[in-house]
Structures are given as C-alpha cells and as structure tokens.
DSSP file (Angstrom, degrees, kcal/mol; ACC not computed):
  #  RESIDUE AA STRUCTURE BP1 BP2  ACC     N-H-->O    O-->H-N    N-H-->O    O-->H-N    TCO  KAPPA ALPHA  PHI   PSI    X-CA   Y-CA   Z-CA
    1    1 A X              0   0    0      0, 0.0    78,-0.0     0, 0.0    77,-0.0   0.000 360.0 360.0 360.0  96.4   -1.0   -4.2   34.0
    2    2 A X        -     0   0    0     73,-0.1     2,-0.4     1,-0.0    76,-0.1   0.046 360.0-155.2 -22.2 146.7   -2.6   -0.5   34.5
    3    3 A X        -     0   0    0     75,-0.1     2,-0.4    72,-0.0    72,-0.1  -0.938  14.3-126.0-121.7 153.9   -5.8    0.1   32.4
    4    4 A X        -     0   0    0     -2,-0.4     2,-0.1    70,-0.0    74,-0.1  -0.857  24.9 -99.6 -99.9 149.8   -6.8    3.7   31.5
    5    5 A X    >>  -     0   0    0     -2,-0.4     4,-2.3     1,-0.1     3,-1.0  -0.373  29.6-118.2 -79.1 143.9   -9.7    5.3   32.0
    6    6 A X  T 34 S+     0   0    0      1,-0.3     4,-0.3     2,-0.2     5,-0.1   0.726 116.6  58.0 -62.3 -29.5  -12.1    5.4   28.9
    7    7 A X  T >> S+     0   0    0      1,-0.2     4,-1.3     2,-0.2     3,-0.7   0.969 109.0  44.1 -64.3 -36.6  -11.7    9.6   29.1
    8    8 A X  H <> S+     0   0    0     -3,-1.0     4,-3.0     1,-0.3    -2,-0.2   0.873 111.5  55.8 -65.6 -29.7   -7.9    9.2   28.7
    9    9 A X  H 3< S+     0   0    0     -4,-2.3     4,-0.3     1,-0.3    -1,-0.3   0.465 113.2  45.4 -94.7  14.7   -8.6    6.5   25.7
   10   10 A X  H <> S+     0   0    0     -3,-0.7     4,-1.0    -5,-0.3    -1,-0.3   0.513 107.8  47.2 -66.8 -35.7  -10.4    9.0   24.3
   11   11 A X  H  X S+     0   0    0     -4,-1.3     4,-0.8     2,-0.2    -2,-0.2   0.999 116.0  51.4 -82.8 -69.9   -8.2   11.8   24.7
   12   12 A X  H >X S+     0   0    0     -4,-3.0     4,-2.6     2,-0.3     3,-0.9   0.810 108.9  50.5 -68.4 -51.3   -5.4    9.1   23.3
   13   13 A X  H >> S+     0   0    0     -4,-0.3     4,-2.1     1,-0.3     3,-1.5   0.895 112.3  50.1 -45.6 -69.8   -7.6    8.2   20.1
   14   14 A X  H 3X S+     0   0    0     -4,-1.0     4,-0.6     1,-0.3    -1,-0.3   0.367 111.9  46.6 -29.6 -27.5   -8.1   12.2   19.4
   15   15 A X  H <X S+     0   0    0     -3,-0.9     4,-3.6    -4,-0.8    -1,-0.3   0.921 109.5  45.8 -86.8 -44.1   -4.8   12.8   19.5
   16   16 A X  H <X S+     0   0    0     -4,-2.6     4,-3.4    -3,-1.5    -2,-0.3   0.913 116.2  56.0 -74.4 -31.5   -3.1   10.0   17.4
   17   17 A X  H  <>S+     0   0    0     -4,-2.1     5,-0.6    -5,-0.3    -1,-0.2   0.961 109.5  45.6 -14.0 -68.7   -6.2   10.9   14.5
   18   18 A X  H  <5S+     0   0    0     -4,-0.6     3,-0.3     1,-0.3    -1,-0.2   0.791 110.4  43.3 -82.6 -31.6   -5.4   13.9   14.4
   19   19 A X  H  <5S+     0   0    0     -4,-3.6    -1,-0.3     1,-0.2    -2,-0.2   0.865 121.2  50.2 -65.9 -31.0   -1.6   13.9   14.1
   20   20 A X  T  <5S-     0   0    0     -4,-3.4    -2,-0.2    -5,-0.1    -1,-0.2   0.414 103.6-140.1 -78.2  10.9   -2.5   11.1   11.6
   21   21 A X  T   5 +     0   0    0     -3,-0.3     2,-0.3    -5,-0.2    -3,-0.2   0.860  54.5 144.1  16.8  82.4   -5.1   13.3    9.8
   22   22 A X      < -     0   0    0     -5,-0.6     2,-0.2     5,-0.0    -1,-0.1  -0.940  62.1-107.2-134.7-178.4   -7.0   10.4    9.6
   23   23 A X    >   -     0   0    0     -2,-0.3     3,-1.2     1,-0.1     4,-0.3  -0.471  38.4-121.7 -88.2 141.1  -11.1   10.1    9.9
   24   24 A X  G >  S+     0   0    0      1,-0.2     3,-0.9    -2,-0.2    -1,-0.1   0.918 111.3  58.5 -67.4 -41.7  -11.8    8.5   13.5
   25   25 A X  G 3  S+     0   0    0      1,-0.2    -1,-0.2     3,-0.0     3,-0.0   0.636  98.3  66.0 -72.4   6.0  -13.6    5.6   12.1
   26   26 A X  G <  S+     0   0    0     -3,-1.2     2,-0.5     1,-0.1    -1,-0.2   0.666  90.9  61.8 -78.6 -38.2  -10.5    4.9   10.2
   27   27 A X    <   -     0   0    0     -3,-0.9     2,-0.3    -4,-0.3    -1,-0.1  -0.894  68.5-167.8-121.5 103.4   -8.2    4.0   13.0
   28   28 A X    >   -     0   0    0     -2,-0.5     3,-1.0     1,-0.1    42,-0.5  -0.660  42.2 -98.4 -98.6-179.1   -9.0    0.9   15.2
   29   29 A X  T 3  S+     0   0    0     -2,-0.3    42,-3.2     1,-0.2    43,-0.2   0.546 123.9  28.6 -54.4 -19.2   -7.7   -0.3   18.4
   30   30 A X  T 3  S+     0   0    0     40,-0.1    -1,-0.2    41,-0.1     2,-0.1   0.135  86.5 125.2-137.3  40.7   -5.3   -2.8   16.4
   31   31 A X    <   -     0   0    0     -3,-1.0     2,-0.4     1,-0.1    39,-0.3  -0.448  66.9-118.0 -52.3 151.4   -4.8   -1.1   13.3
   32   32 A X     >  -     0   0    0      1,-0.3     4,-1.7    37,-0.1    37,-0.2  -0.901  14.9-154.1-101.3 124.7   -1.5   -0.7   12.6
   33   33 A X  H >> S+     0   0    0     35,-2.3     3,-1.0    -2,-0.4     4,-0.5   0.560 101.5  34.3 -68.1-121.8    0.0    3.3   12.3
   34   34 A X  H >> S+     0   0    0      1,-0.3     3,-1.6     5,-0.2     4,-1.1   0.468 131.6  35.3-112.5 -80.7    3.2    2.3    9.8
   35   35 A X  H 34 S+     0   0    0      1,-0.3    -1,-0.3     2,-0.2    -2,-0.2   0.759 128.4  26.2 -43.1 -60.4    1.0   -0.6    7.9
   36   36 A X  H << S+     0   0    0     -4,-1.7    -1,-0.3    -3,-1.0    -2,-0.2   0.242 133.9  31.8-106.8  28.2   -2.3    0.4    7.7
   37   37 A X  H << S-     0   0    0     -3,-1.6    -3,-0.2    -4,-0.5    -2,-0.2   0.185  91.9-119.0-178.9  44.6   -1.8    4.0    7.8
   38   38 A X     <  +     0   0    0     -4,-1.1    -4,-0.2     1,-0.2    -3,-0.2   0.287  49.2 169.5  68.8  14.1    1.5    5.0    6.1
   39   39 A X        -     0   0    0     -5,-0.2     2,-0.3    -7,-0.2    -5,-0.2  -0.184  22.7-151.3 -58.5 150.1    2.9    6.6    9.7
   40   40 A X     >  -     0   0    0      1,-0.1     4,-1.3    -7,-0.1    -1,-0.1  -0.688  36.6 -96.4-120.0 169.7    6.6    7.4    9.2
   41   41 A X  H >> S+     0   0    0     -2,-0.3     3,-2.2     2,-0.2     4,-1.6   0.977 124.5  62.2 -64.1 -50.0    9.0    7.2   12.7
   42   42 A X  H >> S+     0   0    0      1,-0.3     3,-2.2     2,-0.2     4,-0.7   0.896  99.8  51.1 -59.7 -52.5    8.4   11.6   12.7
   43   43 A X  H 34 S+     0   0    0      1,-0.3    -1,-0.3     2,-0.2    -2,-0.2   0.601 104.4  58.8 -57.1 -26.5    4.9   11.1   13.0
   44   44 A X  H << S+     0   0    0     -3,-2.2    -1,-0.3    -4,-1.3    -2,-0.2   0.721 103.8  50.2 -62.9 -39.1    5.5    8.7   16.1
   45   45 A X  H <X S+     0   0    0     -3,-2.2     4,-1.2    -4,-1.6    -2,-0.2   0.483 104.6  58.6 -94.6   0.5    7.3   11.2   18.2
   46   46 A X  T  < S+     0   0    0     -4,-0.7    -1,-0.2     2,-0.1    -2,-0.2   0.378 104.3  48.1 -92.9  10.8    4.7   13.6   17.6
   47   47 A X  T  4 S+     0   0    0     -5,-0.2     5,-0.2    -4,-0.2    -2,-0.2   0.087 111.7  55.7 -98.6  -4.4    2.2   11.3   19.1
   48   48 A X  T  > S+     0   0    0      3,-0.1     4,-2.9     2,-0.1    -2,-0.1   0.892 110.3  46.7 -74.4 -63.9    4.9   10.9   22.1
   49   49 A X  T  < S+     0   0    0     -4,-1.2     4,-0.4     1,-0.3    -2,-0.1   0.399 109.6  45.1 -90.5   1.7    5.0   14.2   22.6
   50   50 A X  T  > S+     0   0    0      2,-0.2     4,-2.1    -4,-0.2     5,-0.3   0.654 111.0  55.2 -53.1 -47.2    1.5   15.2   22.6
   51   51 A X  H  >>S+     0   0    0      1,-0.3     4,-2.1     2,-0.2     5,-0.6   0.953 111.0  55.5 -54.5 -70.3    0.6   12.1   25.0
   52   52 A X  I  <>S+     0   0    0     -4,-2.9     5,-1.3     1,-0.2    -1,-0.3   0.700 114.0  33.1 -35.3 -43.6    3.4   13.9   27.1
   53   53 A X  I >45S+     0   0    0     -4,-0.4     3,-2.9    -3,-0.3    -2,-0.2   0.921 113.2  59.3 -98.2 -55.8    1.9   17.1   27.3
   54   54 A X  I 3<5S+     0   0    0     -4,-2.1    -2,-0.2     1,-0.3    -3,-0.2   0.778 123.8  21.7  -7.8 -71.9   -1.6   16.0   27.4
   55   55 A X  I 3<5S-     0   0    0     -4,-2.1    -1,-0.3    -5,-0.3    -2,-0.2   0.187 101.5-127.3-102.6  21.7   -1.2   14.0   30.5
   56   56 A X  I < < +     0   0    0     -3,-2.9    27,-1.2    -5,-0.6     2,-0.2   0.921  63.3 137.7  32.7  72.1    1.6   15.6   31.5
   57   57 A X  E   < -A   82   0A   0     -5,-1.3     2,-0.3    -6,-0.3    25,-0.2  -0.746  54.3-112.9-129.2 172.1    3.3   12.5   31.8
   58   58 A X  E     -A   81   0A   0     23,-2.3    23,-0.5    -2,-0.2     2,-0.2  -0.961  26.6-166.2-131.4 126.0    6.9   11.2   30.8
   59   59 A X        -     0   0    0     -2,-0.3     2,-0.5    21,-0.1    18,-0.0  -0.604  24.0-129.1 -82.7 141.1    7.7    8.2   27.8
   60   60 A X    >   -     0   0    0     -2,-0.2     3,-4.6     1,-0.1     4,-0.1  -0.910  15.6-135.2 -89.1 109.1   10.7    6.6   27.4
   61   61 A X  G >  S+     0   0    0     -2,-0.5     3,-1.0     1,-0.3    -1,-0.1   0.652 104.5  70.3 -48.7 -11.6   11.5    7.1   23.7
   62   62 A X  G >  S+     0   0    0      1,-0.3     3,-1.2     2,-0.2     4,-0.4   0.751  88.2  68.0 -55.9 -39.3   12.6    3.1   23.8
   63   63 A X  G <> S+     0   0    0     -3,-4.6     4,-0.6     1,-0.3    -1,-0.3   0.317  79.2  79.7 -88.0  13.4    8.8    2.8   24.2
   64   64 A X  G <4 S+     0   0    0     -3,-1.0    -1,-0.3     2,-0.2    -2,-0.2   0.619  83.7  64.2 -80.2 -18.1    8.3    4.2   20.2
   65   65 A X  T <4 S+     0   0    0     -3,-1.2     3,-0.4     1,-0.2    -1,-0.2   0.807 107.0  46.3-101.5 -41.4    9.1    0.8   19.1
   66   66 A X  T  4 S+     0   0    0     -4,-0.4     2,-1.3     1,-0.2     3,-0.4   0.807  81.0  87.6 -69.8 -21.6    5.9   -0.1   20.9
   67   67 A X     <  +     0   0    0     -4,-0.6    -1,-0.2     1,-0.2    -2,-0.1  -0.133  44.9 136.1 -80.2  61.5    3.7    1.9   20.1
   68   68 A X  S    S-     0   0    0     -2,-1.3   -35,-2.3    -3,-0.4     2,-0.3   0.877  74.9  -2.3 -61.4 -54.6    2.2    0.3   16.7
   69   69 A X  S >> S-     0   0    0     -3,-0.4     4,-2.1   -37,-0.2     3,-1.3  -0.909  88.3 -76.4-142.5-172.3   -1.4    0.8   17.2
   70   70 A X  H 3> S+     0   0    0    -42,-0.5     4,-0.9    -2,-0.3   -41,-0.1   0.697 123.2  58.0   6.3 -81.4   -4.2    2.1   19.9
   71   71 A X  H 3> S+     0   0    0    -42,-3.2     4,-1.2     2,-0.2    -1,-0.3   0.701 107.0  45.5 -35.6 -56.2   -3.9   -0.9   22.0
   72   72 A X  H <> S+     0   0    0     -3,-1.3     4,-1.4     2,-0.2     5,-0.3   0.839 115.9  49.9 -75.2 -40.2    0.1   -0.4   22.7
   73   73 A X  H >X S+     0   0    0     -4,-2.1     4,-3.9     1,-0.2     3,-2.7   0.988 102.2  54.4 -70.4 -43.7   -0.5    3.1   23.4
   74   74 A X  H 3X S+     0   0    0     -4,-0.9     4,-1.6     1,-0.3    -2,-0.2   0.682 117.7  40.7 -41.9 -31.6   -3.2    2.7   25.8
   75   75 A X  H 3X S+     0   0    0     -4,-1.2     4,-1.4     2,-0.2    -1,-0.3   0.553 113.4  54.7 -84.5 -28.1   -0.7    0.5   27.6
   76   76 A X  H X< S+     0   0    0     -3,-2.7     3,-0.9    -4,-1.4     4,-0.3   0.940 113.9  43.0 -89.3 -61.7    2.3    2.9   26.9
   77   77 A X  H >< S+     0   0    0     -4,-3.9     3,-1.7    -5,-0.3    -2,-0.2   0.857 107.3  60.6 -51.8 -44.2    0.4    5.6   28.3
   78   78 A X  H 3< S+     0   0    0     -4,-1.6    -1,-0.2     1,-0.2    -2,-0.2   0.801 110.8  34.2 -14.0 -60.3   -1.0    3.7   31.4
   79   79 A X  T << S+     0   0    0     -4,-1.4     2,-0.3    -3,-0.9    -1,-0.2   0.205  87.2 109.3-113.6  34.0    2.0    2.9   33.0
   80   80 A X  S <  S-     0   0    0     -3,-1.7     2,-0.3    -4,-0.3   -21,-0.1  -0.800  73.7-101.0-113.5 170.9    4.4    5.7   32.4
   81   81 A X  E     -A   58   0A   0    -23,-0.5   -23,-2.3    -2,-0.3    -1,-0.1  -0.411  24.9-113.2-100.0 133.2    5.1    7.6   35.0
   82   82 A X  E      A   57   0A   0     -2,-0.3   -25,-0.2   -25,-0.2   -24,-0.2   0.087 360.0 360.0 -34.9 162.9    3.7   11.2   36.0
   83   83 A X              0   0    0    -27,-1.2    -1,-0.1   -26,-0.1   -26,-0.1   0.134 360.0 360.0-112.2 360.0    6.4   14.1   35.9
C-alpha cells in the first residue's frame, strides 16, 4: 500500500477544503464528506478532477465510491497511476 508524501497530503487537504468551502480545522482525516459535511456526488467529481490535474494523475471514476474522507483519498491518490 503506497503512502503519500506529507506535501501531496497537503496539497490533497487544500484542495478538498476548498471545493468543500469548508474552514481547514473543520475537515479531519476521517470525517466523512456526504455525513459530516453535506458533500453531494457533484462535489466528488470536482475533487477527482482537481486531484487529476494537480498531480497530473489519472482516477478511475469507480474509485468515487471510495473516496468518503481524507484517509481514502490519500490512498486514492497514492496509487493511481501517472498519465
């Protein structure tokens, strides 16, 4: 199981914040986006597709269903595969 490096799980918090307009102390690593911070499914694929251009990497949209909080992403992001 890849780990990411602490700049990229920075770069990963900072993104999903900010698409969640929420305050950074707001969102831990296993907060839940749809539970504990109303995210709706659009708001998930704009956190795909930021990650995507960020790290210029490519997600399998199958992998939306994982991403629920921080933790899943850090992982999502990890292992997907450069373009």
């Amino acid at each position: 199981m890849p780990a990411l490096a602490e700049d990229r799980r920075t770069a990963v918090r900072d993104i999903v914040v900010d698409i969640l307009e929420l305050e950074e102390e707001v969102v831990t690593d296993t907060s839940l986006f749809i539970d504990d911070h109303g995210a709706d499914s659009l708001r998930a694929i704009e956190i795909l597709a930021a990650l995507e251009r960020e790290f210029d990497i490519t997600i399998d949209q199958a992998k939306l269903a994982e991403m629920v909080n921080l933790e899943a992403v850090y992982q999502v992001v990890a292992e997907a595969p450069a373009r």
